[in-house]
DSSP file (Angstrom, degrees, kcal/mol; ACC not computed):
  #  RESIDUE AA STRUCTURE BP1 BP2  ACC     N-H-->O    O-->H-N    N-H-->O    O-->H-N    TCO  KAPPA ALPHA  PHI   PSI    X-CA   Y-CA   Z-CA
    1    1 A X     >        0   0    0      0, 0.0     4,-1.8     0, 0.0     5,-0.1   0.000 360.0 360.0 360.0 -31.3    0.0    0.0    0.0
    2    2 A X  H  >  +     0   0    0      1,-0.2     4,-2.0     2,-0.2     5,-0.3   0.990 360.0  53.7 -71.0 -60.8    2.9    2.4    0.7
    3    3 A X  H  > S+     0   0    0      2,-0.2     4,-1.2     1,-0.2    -1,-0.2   0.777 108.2  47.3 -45.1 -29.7    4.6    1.7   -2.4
    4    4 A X  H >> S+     0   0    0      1,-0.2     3,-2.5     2,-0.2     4,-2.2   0.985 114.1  51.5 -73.6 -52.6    1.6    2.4   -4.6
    5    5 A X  H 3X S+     0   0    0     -4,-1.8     4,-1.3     1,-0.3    -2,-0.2   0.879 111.6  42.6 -34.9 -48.6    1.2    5.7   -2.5
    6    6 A X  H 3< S+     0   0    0     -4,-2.0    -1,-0.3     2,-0.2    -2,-0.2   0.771 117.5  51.1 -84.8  -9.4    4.8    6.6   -3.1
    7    7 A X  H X< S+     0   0    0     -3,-2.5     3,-2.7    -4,-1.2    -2,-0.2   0.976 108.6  55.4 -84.7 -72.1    4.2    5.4   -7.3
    8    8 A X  H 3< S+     0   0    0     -4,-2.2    -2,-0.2     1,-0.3    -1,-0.2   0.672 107.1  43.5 -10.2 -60.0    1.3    7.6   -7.2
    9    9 A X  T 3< S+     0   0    0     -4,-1.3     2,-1.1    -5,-0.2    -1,-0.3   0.249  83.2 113.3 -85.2   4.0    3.3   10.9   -6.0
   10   10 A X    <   -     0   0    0     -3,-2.7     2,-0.1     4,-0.1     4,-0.1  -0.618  55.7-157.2-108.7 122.0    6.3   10.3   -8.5
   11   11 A X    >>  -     0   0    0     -2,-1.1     4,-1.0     2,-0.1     3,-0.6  -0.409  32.1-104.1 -84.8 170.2    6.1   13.3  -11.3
   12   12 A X  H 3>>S+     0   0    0      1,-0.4     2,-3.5     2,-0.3     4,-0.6   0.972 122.8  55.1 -79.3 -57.3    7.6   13.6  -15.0
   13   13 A X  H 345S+     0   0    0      1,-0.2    -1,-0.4     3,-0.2    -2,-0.1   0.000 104.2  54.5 -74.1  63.2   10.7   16.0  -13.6
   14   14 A X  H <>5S+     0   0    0     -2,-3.5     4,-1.8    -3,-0.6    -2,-0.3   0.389 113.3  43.3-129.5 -45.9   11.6   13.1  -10.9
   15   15 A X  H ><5S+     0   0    0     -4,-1.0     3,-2.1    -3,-0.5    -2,-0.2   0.901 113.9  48.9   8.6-102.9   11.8   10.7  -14.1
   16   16 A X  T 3X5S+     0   0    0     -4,-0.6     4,-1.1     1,-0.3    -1,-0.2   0.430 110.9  50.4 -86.4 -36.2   13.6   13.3  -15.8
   17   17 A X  H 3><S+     0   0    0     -5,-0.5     4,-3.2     3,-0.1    -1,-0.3   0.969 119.1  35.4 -49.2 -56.5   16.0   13.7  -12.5
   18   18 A X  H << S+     0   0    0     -3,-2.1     2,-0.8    -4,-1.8     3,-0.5   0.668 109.8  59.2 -74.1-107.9   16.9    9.9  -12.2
   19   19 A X  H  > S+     0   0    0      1,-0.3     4,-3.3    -4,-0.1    -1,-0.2   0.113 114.0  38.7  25.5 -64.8   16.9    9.5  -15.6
   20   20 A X  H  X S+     0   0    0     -4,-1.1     4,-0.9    -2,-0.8     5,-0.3   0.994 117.0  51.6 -45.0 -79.2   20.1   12.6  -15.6
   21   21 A X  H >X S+     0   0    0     -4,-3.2     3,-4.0    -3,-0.5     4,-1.1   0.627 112.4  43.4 -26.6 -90.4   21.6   11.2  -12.5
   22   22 A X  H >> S+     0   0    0      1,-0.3     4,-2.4     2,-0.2     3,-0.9   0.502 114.1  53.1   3.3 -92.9   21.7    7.8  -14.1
   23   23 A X  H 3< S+     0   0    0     -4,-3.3    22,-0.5     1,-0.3    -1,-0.3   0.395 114.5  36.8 -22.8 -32.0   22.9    9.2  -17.3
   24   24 A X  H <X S+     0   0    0     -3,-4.0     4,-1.8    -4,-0.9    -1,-0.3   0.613 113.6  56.8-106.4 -24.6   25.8   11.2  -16.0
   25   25 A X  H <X S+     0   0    0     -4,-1.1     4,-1.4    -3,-0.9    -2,-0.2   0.965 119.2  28.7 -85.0 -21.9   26.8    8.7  -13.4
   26   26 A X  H  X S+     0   0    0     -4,-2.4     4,-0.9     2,-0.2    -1,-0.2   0.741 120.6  55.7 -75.3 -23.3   27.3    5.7  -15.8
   27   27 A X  H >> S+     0   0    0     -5,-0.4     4,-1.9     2,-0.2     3,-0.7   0.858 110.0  47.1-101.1 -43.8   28.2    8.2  -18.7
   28   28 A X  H 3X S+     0   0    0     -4,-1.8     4,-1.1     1,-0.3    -2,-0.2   0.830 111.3  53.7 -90.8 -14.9   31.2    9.7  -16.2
   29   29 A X  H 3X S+     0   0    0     -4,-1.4     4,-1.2    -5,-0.2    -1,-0.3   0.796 108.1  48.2 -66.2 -21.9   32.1    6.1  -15.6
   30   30 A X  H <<>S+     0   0    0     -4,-0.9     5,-1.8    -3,-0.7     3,-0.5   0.913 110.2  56.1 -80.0 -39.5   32.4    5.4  -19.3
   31   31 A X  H  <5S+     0   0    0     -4,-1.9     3,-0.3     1,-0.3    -1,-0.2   0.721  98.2  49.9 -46.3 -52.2   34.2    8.0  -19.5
   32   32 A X  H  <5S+     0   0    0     -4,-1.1    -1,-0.3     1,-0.2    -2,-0.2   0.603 109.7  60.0 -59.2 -34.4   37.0    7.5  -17.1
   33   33 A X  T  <5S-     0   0    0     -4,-1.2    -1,-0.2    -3,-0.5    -2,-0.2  -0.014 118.9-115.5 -84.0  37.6   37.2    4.0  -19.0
   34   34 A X  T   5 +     0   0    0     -3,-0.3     2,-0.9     1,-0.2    -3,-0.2   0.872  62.8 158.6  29.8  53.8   37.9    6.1  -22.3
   35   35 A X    > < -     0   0    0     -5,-1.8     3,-2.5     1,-0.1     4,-0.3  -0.885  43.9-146.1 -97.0 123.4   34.8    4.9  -23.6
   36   36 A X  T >> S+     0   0    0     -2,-0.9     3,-2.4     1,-0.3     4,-1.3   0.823 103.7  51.2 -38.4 -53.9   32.9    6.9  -26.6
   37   37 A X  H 3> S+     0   0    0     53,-0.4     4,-3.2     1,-0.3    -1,-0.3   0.747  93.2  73.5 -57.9 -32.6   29.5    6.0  -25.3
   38   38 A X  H <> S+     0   0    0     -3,-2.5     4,-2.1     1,-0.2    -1,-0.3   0.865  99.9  45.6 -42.4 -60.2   30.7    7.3  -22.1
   39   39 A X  H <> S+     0   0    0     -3,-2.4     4,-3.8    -4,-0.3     5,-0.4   0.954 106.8  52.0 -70.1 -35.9   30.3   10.6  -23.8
   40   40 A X  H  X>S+     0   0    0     -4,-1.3     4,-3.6     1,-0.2     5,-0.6   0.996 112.6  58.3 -47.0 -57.0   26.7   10.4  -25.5
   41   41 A X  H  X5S+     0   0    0     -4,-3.2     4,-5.3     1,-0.2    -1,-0.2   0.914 106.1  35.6 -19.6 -75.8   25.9    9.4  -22.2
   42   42 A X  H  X5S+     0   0    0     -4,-2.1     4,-1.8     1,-0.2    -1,-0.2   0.908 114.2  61.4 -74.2 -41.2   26.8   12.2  -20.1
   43   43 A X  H  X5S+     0   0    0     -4,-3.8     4,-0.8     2,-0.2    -2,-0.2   0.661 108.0  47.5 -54.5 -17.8   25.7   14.8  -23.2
   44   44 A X  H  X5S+     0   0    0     -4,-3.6     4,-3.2    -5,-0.4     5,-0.2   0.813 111.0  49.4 -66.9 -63.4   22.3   13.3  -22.7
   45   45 A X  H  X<S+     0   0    0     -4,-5.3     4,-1.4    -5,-0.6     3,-0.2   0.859 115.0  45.8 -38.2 -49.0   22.6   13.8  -18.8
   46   46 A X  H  X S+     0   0    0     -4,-1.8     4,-3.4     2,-0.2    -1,-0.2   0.777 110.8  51.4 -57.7 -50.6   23.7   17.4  -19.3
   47   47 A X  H  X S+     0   0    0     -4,-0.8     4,-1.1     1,-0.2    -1,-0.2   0.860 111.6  44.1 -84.1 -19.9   21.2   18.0  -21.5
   48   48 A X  H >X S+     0   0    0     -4,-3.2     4,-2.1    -3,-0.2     3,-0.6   0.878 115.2  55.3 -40.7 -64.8   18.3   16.6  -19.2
   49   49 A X  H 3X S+     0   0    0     -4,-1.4     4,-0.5     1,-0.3     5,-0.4   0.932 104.1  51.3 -36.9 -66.6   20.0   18.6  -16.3
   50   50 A X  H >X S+     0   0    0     -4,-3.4     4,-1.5     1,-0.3     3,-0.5   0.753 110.6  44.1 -71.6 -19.9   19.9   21.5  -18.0
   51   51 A X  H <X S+     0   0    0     -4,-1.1     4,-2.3    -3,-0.6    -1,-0.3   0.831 113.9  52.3 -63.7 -41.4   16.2   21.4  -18.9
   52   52 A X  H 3< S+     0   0    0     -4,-2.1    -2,-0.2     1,-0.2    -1,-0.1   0.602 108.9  47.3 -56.5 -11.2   15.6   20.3  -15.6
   53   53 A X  H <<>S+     0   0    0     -4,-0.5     5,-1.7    -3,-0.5     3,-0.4   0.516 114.4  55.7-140.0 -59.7   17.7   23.4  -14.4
   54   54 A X  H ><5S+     0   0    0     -4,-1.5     3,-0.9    -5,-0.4    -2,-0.2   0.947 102.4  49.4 -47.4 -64.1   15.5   25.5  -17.0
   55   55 A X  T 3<5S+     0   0    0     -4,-2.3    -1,-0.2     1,-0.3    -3,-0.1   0.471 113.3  42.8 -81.9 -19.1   12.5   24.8  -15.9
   56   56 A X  T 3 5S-     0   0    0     -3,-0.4    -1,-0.3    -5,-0.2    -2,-0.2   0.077 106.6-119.1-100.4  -1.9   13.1   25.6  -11.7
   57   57 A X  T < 5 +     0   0    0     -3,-0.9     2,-0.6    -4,-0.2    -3,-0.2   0.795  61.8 156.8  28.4  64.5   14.8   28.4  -12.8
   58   58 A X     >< +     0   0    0     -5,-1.7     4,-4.0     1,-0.1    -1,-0.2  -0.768  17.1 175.5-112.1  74.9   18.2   27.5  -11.2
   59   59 A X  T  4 S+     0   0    0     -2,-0.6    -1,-0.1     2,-0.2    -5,-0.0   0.282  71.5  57.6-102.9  50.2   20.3   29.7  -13.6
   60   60 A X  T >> S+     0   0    0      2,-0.1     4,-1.6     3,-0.1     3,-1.1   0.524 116.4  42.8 -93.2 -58.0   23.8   29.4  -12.4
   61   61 A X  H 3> S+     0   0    0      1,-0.3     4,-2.7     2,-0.2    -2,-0.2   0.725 105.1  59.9 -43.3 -26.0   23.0   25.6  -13.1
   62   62 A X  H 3X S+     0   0    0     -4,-4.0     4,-1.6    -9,-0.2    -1,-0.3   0.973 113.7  35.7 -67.0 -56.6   21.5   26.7  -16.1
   63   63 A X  H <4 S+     0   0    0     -3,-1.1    -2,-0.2     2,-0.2    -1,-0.2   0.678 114.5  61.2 -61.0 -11.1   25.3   28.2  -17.1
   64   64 A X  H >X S+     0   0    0     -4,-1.6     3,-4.2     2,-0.2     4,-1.3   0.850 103.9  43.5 -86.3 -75.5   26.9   25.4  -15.4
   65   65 A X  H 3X S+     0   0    0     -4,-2.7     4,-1.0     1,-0.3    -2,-0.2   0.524 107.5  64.6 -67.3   2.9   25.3   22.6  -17.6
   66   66 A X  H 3< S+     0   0    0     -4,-1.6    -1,-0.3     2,-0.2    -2,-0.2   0.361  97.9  47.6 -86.6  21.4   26.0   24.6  -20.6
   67   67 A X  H <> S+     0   0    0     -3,-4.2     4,-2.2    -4,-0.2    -2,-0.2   0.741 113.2  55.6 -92.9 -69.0   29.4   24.5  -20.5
   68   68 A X  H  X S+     0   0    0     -4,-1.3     4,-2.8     2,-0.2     5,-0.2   0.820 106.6  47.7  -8.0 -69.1   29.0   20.8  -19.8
   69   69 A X  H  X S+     0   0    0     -4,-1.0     4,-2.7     1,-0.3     5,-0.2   0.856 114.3  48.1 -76.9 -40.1   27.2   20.3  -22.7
   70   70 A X  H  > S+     0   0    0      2,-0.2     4,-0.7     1,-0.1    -1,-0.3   0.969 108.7  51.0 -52.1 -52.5   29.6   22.1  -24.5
   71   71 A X  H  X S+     0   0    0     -4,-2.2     4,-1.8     2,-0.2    -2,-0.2   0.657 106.4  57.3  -8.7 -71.0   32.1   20.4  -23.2
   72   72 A X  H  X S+     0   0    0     -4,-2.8     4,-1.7     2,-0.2    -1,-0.2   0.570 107.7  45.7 -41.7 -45.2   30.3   17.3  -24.1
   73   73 A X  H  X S+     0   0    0     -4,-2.7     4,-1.7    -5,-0.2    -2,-0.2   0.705 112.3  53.7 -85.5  -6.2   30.1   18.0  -27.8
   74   74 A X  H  X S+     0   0    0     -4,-0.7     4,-1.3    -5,-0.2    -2,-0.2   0.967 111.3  44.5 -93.1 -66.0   33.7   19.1  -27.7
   75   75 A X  H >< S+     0   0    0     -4,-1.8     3,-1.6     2,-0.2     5,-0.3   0.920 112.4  54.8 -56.4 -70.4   34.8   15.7  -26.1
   76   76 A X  H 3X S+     0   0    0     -4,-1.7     4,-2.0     1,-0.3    -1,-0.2   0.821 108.6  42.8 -16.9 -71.6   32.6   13.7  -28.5
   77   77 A X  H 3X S+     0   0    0     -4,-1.7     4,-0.8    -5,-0.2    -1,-0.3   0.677 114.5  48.8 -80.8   4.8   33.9   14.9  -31.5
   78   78 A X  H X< S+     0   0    0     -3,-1.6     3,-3.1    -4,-1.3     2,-2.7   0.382 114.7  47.8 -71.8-123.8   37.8   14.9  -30.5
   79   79 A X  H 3> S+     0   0    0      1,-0.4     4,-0.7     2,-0.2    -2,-0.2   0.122 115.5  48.5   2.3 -33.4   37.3   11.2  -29.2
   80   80 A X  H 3X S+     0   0    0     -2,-2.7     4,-1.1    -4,-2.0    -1,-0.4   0.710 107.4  46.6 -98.3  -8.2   35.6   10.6  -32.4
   81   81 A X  H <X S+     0   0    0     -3,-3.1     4,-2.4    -4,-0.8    -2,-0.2   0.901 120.6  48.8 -85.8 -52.4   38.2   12.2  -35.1
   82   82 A X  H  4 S+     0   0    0      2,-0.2    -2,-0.2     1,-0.2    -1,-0.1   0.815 104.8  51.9 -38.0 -36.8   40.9   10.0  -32.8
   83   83 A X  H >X S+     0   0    0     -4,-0.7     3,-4.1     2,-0.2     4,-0.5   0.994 110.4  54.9 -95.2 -68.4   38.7    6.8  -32.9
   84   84 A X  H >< S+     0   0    0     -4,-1.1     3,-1.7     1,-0.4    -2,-0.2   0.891 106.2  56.8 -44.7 -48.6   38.8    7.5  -37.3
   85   85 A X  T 3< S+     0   0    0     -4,-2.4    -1,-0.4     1,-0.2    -2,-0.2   0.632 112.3  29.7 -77.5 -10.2   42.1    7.5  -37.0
   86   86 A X  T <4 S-     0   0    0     -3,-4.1    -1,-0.2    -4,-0.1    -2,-0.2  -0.029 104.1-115.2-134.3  27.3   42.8    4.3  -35.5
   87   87 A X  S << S+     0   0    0     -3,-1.7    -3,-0.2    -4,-0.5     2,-0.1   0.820  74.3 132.5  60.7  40.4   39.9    2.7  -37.0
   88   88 A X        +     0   0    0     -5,-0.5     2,-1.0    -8,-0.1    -1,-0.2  -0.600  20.0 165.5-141.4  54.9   38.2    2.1  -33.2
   89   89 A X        +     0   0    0     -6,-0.1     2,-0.4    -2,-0.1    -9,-0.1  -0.752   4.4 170.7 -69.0  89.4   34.9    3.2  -33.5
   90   90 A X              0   0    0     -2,-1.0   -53,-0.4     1,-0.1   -54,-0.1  -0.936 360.0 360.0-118.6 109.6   33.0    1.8  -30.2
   91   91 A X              0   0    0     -2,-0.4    -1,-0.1   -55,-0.2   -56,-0.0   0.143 360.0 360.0-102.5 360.0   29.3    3.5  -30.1
C-alpha cells in the first residue's frame, strides 16, 4: 500500500532527474574508461540537467550545464576524429 502511495506521487521532472543522474553517473564512468559512449551518455545527462535546471529556474546551473554540454560536444567529436584514425569506433 505504501509503495503504490509513493508510485502515485512520482512526477515527469523526478523521471527526468533519475533519468540525468543515471545518465551522467554511468556516462562519467564510461568516460573514465575512455569509452565513446561514455560521452553520448553524459551529453544526454547534461542536456536533461539542464532542462531540468530551465525549468526551476536554477540559472547558475542553467550556465553550469552549458558549459557541460559544450564540453560534451567538444569531447565527443575529439574522441571521435581519434577513434577514425585508429579505426576504433566503439558507439
Amino acid at each position: 500500500m505504501q509503495l503504490v502511495r509513493i508510485l502515485t506521487h512520482i512526477t515527469l521532472m523526478d523521471v527526468i532527474a533519475t533519468t540525468a543522474m543515471l545518465c551522467s553517473i554511468v556516462g562519467n564512468i564510461y568516460v573514465n574508461l575512455k569509452k565513446t559512449k561514455g560521452m553520448y551518455l553524459w551529453f544526454f545527462g547534461s542536456l536533461l540537467w539542464l532542462g531540468f535546471a530551465m525549468y526551476y529556474h536554477i540559472w547558475t546551473q542553467v550556465l553550469m550545464y552549458v558549459v557541460y554540454t559544450v564540453c560534451n560536444i567538444h569531447g565527443i567529436w575529439h574522441w571521435r576524429k581519434d577513434h577514425l584514425k585508429t579505426n576504433e569506433i566503439s558507439l
